[in-house]
TIMI-2910 file (N, C-alpha, C, CB; in pm, 1 decimal, decimal comma, always signed):
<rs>
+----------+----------+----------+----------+----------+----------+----------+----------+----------+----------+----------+----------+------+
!      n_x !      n_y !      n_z !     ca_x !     ca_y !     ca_z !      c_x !      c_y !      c_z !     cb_x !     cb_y !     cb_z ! resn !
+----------+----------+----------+----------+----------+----------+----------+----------+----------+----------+----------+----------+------+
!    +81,7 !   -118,4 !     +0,0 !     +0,0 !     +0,0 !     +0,0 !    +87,5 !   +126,7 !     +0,0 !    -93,7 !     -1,2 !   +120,7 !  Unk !
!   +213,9 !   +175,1 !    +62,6 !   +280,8 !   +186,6 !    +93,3 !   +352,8 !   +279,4 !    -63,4 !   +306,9 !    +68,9 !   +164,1 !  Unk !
!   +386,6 !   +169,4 !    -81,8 !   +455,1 !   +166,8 !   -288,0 !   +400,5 !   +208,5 !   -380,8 !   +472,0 !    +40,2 !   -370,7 !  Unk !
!   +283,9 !   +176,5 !   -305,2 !   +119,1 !   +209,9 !   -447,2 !    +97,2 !   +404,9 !   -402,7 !   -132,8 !    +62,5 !   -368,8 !  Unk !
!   +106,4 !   +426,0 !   -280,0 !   +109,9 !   +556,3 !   -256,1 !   +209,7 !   +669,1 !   -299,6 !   +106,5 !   +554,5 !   -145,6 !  Unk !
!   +367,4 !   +617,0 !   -306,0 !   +451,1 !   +642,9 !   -365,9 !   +471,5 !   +673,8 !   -463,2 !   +491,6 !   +600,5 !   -359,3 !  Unk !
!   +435,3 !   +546,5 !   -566,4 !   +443,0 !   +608,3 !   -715,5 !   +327,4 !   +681,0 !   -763,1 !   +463,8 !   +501,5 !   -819,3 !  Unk !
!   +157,6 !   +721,1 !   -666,6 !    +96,3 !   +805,1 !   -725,3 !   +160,1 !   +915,1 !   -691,9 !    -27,0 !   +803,1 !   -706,1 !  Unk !
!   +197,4 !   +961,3 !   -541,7 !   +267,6 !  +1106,0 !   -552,7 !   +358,5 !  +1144,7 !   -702,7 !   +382,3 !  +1111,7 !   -417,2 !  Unk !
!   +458,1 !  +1015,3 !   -702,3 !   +556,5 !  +1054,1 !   -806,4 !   +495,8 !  +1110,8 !   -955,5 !   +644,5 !   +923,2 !   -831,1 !  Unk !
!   +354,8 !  +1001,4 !   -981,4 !   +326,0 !  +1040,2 !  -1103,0 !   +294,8 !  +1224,2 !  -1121,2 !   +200,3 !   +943,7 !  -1138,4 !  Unk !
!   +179,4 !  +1218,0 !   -987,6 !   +124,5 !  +1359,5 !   -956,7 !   +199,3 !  +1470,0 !   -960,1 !    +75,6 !  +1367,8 !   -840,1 !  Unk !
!   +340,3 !  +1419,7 !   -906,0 !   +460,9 !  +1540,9 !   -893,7 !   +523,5 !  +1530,6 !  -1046,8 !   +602,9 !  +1503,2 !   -752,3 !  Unk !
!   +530,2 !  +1429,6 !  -1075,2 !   +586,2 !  +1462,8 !  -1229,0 !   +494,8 !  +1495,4 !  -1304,0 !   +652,7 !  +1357,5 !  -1304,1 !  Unk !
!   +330,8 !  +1543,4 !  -1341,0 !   +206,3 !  +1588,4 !  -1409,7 !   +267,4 !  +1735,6 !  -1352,8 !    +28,9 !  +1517,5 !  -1356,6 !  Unk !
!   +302,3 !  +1774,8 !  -1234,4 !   +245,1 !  +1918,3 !  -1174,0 !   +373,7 !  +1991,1 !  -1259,5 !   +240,1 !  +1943,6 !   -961,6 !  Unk !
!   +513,5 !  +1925,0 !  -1273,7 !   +626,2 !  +1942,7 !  -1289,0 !   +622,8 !  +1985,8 !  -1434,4 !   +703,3 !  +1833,6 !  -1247,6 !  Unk !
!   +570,8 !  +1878,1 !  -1524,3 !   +545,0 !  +1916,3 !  -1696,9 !   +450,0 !  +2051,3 !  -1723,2 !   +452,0 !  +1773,5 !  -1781,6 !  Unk !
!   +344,7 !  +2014,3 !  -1617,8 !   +255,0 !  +2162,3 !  -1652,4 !   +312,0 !  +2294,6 !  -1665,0 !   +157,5 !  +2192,9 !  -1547,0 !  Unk !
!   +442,8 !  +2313,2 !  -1525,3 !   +493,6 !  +2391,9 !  -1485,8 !   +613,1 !  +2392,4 !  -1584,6 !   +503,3 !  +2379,6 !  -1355,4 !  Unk !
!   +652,3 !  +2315,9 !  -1619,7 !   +775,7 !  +2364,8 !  -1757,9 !   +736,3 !  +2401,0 !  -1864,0 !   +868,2 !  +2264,9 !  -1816,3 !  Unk !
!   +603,8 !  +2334,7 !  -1931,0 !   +553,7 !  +2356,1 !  -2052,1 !   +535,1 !  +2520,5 !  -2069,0 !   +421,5 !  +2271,1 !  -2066,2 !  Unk !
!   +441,0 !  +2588,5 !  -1972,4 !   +427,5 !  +2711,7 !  -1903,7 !   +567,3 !  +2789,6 !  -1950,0 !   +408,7 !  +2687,2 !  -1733,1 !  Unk !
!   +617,1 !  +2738,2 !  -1879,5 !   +778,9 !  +2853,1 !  -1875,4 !   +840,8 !  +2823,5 !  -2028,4 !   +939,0 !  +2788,9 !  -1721,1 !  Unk !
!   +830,6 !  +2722,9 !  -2053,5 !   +870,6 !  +2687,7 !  -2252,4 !   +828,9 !  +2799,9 !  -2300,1 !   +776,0 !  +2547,7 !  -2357,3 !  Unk !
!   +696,6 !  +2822,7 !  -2275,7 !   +597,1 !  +2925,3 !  -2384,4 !   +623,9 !  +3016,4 !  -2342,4 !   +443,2 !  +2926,9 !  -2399,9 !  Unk !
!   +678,4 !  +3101,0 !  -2207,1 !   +685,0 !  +3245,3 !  -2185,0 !   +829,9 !  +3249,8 !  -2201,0 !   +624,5 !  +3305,6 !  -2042,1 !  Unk !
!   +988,9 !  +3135,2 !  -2255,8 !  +1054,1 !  +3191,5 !  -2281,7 !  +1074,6 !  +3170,3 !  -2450,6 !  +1138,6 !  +3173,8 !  -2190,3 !  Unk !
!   +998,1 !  +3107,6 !  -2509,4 !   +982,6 !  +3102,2 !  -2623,8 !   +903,3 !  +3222,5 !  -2682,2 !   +934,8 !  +2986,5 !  -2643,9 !  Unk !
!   +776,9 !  +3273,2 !  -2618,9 !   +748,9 !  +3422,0 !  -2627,9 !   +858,0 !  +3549,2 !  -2604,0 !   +646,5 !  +3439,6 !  -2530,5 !  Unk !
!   +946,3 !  +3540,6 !  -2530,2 !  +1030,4 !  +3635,2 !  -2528,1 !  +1143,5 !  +3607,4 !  -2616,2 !  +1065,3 !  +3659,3 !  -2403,3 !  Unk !
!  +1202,9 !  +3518,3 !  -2725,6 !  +1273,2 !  +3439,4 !  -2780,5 !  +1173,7 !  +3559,6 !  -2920,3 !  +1264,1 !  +3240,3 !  -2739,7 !  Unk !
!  +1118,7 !  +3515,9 !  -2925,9 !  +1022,6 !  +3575,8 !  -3054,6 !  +1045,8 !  +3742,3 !  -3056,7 !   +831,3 !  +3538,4 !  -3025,2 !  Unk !
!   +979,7 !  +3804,5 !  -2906,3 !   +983,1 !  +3936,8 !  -2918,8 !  +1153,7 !  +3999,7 !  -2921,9 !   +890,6 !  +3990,3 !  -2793,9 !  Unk !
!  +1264,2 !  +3940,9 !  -2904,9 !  +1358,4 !  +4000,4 !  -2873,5 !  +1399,9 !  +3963,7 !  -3061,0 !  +1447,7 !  +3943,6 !  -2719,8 !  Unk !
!  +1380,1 !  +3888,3 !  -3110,6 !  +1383,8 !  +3868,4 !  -3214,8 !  +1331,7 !  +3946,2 !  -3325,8 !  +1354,0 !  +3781,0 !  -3209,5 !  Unk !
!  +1237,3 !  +3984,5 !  -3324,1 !  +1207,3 !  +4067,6 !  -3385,5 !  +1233,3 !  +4247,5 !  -3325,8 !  +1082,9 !  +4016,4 !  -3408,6 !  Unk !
!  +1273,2 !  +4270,5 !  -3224,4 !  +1283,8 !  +4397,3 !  -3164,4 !  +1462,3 !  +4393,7 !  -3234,4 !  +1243,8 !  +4404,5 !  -2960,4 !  Unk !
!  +1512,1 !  +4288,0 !  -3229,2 !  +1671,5 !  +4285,7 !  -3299,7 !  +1663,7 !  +4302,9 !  -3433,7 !  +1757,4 !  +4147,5 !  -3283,2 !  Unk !
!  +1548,2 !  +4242,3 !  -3507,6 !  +1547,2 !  +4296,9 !  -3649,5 !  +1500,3 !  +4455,2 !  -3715,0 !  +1462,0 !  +4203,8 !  -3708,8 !  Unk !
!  +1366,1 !  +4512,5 !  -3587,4 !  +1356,8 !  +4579,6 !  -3613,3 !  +1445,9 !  +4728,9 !  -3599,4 !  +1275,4 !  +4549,7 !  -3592,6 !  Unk !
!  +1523,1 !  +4707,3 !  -3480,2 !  +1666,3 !  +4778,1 !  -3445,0 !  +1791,1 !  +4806,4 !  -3554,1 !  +1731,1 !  +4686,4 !  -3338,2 !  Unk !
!  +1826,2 !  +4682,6 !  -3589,2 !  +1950,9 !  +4619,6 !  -3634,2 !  +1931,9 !  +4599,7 !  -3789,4 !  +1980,1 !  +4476,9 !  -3554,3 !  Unk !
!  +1805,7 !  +4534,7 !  -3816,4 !  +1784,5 !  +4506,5 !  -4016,7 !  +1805,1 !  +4635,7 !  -4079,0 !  +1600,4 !  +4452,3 !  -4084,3 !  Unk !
!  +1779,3 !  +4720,7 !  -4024,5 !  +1723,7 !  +4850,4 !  -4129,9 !  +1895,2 !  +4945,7 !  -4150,3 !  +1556,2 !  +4984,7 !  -4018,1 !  Unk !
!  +1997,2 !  +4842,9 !  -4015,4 !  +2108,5 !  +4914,3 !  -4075,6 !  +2213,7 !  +4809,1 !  -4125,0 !  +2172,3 !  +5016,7 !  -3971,1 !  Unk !
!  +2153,8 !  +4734,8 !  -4114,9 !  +2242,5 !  +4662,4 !  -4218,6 !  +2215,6 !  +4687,3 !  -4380,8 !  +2223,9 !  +4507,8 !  -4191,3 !  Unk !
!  +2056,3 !  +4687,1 !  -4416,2 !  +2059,5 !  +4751,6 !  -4521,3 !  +2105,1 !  +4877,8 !  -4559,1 !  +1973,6 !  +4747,2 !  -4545,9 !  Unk !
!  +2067,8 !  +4950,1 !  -4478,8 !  +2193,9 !  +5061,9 !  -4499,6 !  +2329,8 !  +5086,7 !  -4501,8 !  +2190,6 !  +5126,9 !  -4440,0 !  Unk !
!  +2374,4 !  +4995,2 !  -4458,0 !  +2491,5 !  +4981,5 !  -4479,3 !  +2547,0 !  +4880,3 !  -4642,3 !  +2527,7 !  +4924,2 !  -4338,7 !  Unk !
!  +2457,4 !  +4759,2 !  -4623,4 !  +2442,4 !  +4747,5 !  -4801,3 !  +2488,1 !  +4855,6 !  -4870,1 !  +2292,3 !  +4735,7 !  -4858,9 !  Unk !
!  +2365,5 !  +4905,7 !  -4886,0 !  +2356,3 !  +4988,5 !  -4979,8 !  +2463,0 !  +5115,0 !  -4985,7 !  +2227,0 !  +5025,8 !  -4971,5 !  Unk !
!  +2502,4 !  +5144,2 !  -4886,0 !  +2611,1 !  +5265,9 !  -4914,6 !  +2729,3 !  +5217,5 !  -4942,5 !  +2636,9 !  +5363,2 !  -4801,1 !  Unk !
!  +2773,3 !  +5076,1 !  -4937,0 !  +2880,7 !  +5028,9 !  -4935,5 !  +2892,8 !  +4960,0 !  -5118,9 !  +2884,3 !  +4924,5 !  -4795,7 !  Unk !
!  +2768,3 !  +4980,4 !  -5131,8 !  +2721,8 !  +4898,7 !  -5266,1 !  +2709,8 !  +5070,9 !  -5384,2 !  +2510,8 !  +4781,7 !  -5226,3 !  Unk !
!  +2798,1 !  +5122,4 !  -5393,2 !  +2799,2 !  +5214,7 !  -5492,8 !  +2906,3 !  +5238,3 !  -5594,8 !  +2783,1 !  +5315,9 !  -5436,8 !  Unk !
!  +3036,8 !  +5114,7 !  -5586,4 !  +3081,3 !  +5137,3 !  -5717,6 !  +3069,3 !  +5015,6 !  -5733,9 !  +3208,2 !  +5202,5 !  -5753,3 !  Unk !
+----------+----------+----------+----------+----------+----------+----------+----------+----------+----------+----------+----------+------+
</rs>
């Protein structure tokens, strides 16, 4: 009885454990996205500029 109590905690603690990572996956995969695009929108527009001025003979 004992054993049988055991491995339900374990399962329960490893269910509570996935919920709780999956969670944090998505809010650092959301910030993975926004910094990503806040770097392109920063950073793309001078690299093309720099293209292009470097691109004149």
């Amino acid at each position: 009885m004992t054993a049988l109590l055991v491995f339900i905690a374990l399962i329960a603690a490893n269910v509570a454990y996935s919920i709780h990572d999956a969670r944090r996956c998505e809010t650092d995969r959301q910030m993975d996205d926004f910094y990503r695009v806040e770097y392109k929108k920063t950073y793309g527009l001078r690299d093309e500029e720099a293209n292009l001025a470097n691109g004149w003979y």
